[in-house]
matplotlib code that plots the C-alpha trace (Angstrom):
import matplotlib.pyplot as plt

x = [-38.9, -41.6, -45.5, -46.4, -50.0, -50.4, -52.9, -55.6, -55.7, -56.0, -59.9, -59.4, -58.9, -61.7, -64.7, -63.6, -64.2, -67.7, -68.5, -67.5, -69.9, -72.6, -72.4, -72.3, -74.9, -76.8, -76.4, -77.1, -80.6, -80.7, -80.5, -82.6, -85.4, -85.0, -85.1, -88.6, -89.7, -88.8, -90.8, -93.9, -94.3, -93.4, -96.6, -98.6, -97.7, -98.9, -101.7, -103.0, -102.5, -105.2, -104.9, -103.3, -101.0, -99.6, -99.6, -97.1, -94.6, -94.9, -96.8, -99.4, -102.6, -100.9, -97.2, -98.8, -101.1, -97.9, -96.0, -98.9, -99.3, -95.1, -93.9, -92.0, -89.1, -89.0, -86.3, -85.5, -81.6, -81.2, -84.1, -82.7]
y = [153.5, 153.6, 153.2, 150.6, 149.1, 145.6, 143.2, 143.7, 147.5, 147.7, 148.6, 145.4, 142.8, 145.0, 144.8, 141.4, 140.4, 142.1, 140.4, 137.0, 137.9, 138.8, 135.5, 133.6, 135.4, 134.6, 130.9, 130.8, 132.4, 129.9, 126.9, 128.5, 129.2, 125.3, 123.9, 126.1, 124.4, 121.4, 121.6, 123.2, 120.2, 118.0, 119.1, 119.3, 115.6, 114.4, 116.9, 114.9, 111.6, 109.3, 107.5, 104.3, 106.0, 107.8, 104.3, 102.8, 105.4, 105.7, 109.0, 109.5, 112.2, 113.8, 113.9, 115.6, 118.5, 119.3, 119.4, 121.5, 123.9, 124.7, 127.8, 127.6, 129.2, 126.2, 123.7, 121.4, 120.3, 116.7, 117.1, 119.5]
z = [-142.3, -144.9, -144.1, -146.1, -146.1, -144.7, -147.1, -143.9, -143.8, -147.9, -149.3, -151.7, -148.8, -146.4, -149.0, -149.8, -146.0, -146.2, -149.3, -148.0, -144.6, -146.5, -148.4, -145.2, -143.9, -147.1, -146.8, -143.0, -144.0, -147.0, -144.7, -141.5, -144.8, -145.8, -142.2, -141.7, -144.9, -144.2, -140.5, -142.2, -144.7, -142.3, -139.4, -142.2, -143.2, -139.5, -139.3, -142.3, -140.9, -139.8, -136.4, -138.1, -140.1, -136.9, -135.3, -137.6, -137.3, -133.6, -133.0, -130.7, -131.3, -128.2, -130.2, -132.9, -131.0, -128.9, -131.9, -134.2, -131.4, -130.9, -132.6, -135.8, -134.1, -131.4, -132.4, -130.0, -130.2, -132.1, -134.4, -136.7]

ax = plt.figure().add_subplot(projection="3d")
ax.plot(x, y, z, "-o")
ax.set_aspect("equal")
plt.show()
């Protein structure tokens, strides 16, 4: 029998893996950058909000200090 090399064990189809998990792991920092964005403009949106403005779209001054005061890293599941 000969030892032939499967498509998986070749160097061509391995560094092609890597690069294709270091492009996913480049997007998944891509979005995780855009969603921390997205969260920073957004409590600095309704930080800058005067009581009536937070009135019409249904936050209270308590709301917005729990939300100001959470760490970036605090996502709850739903509002992402």
């Amino acid at each position: 029998m000969s030892a032939a090399l499967s498509p998986i064990a070749s160097p061509t189809h391995a560094g092609a893996e890597r690069l294709a998990g270091l492009w996913n792991s480049l997007v998944a920092a891509a979005q995780v950058s855009a969603m921390a964005w997205r969260r920073l403009a957004t409590r600095r949106g309704a930080a800058e909000m005067d009581a009536r403005m937070r009135r019409d779209v249904g936050l209270t001054p308590r709301l917005v200090r729990a939300e100001l005061n959470r760490a970036p890293w605090q996502i709850e599941a739903g509002l992402r």
